[in-house]
N, C-alpha and C positions, 0 to 999 in steps of 0.2 A: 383203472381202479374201479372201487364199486360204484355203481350209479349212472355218473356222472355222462358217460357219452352214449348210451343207449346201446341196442342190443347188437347182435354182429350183422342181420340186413340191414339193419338201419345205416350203422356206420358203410358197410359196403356201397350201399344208394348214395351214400354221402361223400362218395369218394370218387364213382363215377362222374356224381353232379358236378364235379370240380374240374370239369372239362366241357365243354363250351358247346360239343357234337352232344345229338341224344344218345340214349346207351348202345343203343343196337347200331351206332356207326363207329362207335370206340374198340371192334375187337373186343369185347368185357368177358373177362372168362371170371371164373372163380372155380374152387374146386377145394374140396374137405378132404384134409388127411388127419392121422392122428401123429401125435407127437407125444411119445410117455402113454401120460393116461389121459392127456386132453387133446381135445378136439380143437383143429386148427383149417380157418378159412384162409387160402390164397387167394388173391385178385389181381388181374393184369387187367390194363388198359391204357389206350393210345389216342392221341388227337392233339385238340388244343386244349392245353393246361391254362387254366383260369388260376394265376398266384398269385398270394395274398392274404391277409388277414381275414378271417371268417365273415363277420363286419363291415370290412375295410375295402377301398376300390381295389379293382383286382387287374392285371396285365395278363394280355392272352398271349401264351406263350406258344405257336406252332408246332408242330413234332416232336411232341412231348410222348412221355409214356409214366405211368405208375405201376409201381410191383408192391404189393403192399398184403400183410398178414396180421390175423386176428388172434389169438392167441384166448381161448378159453381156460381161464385161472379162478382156480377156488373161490379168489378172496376179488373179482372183479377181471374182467378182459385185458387183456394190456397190446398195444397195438405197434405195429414195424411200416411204415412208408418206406419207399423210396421212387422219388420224384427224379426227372432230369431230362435232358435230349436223348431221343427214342433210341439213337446206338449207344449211348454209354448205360442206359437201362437195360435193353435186350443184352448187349455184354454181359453183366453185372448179374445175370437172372439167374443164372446155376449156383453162384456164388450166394446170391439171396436167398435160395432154397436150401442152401445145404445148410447157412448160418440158423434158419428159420428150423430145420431138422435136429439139428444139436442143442437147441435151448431147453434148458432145466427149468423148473419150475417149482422151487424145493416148499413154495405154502399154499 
């Protein structure tokens, strides 16, 4: 929504940071495509996944990966994770791209 979680590098650094390697050992891609008429950041990355509450102590989780998309909307950004062990993530990636390709965005 508006405001609230800053702009889409920010959030993207925010996301890498969520894994325990520095970014340049995480594999970190991102890549800007359009969807409609808005503009939409992907990010992949792999490592250890630091999970847990933002706040809160965190469990490092080993062979981890995120696939996760930002989504540029009128009225505020609205955001897609998806977290898990790095093969049921890499599985899951075409599947997350195309759901991530087909989203409306009707305000």
């Amino acid at each position: 929504g508006p405001g609230g979680a800053g702009g889409t590098e920010a959030n993207v650094q925010r996301w890498y940071r969520q894994f325990k390697e520095p970014e340049n050992q995480l594999g970190a891609q991102s890549e800007k495509i359009t969807v409609g008429n808005h503009s939409v950041t992907l990010v992949k990355a792999s490592g250890t996944f630091l999970s847990g509450s933002p706040f809160g102590p965190k469990t490092a989780k080993a062979g981890y990966a995120l696939l996760g998309a930002i989504l540029e909307a009128p009225k505020g950004h609205i955001f897609i994770k998806f977290t898990g062990p790095l093969d049921l993530v890499i599985d899951g990636e075409k599947e997350f791209k195309e759901m991530v390709k087909k989203a409306e965005i009707s305000r």
